[in-house]
C-alpha positions in Angstrom: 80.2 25.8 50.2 83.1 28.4 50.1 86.4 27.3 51.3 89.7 29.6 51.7 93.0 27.9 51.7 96.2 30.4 53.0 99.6 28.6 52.3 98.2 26.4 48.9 101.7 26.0 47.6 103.6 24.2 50.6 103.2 20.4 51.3 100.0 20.3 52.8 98.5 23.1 51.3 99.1 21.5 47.9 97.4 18.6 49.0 94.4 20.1 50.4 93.6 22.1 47.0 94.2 18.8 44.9 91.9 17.5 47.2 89.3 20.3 47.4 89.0 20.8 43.6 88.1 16.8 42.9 84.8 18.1 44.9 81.5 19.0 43.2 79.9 20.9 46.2 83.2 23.1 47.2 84.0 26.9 45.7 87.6 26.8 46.2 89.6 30.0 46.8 93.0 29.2 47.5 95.9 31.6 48.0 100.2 31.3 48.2 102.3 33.9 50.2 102.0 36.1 47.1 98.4 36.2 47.2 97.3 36.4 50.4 99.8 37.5 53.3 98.4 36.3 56.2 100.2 39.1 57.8 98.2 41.5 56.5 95.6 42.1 58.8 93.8 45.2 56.3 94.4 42.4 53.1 93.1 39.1 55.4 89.7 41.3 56.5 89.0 42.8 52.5 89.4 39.3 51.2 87.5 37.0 53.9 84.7 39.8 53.8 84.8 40.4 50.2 84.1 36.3 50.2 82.2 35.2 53.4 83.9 31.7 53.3 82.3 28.6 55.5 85.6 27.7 56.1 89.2 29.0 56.1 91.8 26.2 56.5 95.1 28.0 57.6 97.9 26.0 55.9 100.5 29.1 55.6 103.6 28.9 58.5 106.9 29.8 58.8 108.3 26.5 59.4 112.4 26.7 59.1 113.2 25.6 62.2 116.6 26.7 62.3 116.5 30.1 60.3 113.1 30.9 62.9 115.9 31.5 65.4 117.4 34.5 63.9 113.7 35.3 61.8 112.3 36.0 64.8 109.8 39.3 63.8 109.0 37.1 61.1 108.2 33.7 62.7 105.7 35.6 65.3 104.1 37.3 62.3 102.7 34.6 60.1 103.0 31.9 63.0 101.4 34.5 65.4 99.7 37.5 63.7 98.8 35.4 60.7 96.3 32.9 62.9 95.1 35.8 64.9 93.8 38.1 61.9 92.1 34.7 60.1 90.4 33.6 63.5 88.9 37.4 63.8 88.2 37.6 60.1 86.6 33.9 60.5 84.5 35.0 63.6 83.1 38.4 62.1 81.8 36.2 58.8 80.8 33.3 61.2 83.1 30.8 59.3 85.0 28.0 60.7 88.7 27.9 61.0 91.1 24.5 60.7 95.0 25.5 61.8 97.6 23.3 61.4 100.0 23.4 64.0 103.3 21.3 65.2 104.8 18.9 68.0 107.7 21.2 68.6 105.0 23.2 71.3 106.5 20.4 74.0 109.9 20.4 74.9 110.6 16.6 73.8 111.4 15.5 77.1 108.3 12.7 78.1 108.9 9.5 77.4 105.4 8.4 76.4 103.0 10.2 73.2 101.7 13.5 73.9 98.4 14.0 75.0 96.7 17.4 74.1 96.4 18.4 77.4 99.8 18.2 78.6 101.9 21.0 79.3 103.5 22.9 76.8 106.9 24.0 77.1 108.4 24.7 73.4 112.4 25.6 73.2 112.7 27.3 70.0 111.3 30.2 68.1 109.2 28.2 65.7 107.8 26.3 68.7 106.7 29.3 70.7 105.4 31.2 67.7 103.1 28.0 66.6 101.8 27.8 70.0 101.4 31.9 70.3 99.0 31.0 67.1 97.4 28.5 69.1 96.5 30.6 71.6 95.6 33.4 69.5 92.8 31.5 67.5 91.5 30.1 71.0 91.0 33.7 72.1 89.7 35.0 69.1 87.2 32.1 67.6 84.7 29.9 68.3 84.5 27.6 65.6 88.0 26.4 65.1 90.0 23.0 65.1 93.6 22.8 65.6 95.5 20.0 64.5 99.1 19.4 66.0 101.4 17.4 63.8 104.8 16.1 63.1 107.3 15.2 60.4 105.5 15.6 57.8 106.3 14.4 54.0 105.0 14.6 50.4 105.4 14.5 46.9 105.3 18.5 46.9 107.8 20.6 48.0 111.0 20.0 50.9 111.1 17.2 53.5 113.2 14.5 54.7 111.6 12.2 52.3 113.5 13.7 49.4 116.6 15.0 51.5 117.3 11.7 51.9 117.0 10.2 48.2 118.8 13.1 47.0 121.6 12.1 49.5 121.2 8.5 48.7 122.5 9.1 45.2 125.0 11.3 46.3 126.9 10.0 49.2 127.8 6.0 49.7 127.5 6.7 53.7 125.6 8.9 55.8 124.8 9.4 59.3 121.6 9.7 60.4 120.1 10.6 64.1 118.9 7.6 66.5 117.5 9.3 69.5 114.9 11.8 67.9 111.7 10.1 68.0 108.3 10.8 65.8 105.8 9.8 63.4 106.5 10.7 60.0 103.1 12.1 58.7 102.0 12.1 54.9 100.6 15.6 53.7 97.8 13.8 51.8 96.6 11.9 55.0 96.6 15.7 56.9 95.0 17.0 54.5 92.0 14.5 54.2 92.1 14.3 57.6 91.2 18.2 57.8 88.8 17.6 55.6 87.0 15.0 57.4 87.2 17.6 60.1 85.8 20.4 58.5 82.6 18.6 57.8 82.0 17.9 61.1 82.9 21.1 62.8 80.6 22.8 60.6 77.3 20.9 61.5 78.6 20.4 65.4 80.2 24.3 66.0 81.5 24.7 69.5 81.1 20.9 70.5 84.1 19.6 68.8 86.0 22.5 68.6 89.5 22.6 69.9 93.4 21.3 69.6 93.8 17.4 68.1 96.8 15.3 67.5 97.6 13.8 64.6 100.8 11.9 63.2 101.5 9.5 61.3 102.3 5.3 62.9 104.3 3.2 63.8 106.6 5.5 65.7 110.0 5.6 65.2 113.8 7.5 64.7 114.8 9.0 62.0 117.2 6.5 61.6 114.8 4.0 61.3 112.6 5.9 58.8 115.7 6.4 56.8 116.2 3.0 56.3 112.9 2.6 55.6 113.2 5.3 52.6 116.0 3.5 51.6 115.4 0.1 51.3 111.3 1.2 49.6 113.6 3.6 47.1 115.6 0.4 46.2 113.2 -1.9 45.7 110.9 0.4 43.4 114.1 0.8 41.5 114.8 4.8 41.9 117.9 4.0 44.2 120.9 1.9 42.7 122.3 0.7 45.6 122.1 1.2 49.4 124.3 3.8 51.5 125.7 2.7 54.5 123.8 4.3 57.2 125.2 5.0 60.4 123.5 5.5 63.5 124.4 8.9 65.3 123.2 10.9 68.4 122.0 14.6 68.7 125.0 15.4 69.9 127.4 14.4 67.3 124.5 16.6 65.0 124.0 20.0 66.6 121.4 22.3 65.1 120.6 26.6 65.8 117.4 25.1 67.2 116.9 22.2 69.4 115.0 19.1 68.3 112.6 17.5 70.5 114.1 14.1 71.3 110.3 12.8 71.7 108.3 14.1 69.0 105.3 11.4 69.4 101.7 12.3 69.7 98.8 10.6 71.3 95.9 10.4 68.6 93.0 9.1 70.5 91.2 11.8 70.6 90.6 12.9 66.9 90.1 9.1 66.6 87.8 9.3 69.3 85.7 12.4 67.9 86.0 12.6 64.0 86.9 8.4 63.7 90.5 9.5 62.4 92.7 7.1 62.2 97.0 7.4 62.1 98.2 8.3 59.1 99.7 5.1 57.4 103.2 6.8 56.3 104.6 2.9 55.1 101.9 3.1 52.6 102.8 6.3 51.4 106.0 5.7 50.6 104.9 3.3 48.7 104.4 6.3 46.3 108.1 7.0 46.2 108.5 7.4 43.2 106.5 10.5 43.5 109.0 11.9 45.2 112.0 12.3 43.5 
């Protein structure tokens, strides 16, 4: 089985190559931003053609929030574009197509999870470029799965993970935001999880195809998985001491783009159809040492 991989140097990407290569019965052909643009609709076409893949699993993105703001030609291109030339490249060569995509497509403001039907209604750039992708692969494939996810973390590349054990060692007190909600979601439980995915859409087609939630549990703030951080860092001996962590509001910590204060997701239903389960982010930090 053939399997392309767009975006194999960010955090998930990384992850689903590792994960791909450990597997006898998988020709891998996985590409960074240098080697495949995805916004390059001539270069996406030549290369799915020149390889008739079973599946493309779209882990490229433009995902600095804040910088999408101003970036905005660029955002809508690989966020946008990007999805739209790999769902019509993955339709003409009948493969199937995995996207990742995020929970900044709702505005933040409901007060329980997020079911994938609710309305969508994102307030930044990045948000309404993801779920222009969204909509793009919808129009333009039939054999697709779109996973929504949040916060997500990993030995590889930037997250808050290592923001905040950087900061640990740097700063004796920090203030961290209390009314931003989520679950923080480990990169190698995505990228199993699209895996488990893939096999699945590729013997059922059409019948499971569509948009899924998946994030990582128990839920909480980002002060809360700060602490957490902290006190796993200190007790696996890669953090001397503890900062003093201060509880602050979105307010007092204002940001280009606006952060949904309820970034939770209702996972049911990819537990429902694929037998996914949360991703366990307590036992991945358990890795932290990984993460330095």
């Amino acid at each position: 089985m053939k399997v392309i991989v767009t975006g194999s140097n960010g955090q998930v990407g990384y992850c689903l190559v590792e994960q791909l290569k450990a597997r006898k019965d998988i020709e891998l052909f996985a590409y960074d931003r240098e080697q495949l643009d995805i916004t390059n609709e001539k270069q996406v076409k030549d290369i799915v053609s020149n390889i008739l893949p079973n599946v493309i699993i779209n882990a490229a993105a433009h995902t600095a929030v804040d910088k999408a703001e101003s970036e905005v030609e660029l955002s809508y291109a690989i966020n946008r574009d990007g999805p739209k030339y790999l769902a019509q490249a993955a339709e003409h060569v009948g493969a199937a197509l995995l996207h990742i995509s995020t929970d900044y497509v709702f505005d933040g403001a409901s007060t329980i999870p997020y079911l994938e039907t609710d309305k969508t209604n994102p307030q930044t750039v990045y948000g309404k470029s993801k779920l222009a992708g969204e909509q793009e692969i919808v129009k333009y494939c039939s054999k697709f799965a779109i996973m929504r996810t949040a916060w997500v973390f990993g030995e590889h590349g930037n997250n808050f993970v290592k923001t905040m054990l950087k900061l640990a060692r740097t700063r004796p007190e920090l203030g961290i935001i209390g009314d931003q909600f989520g679950g923080p979601t480990y990169a190698g439980d995505i990228a199993a999880s699209l895996l488990v995915m893939m096999e699945k859409l590729l013997t059922e087609g059409a019948e499971v195809a569509g948009c899924y939630h998946f994030s990582g549990s128990p839920h909480v703030s980002w002060y809360q998985f700060s602490s957490a951080i902290f006190e796993k860092g200190q007790s696996s001996d890669i953090l001397e001491g503890l900062p003093l962590v201060n509880e602050i509001s979105t307010e007092q910590y204002p940001t280009p783009a606006p952060r949904p204060a309820n970034s939770k997701l209702n996972c049911d239903s990819i537990f429902s159809i694929f037998g996914i389960s949360p991703s366990d982010w307590k036992a991945a930090l358990n890795n932290i040492k990984e993460y330095k």
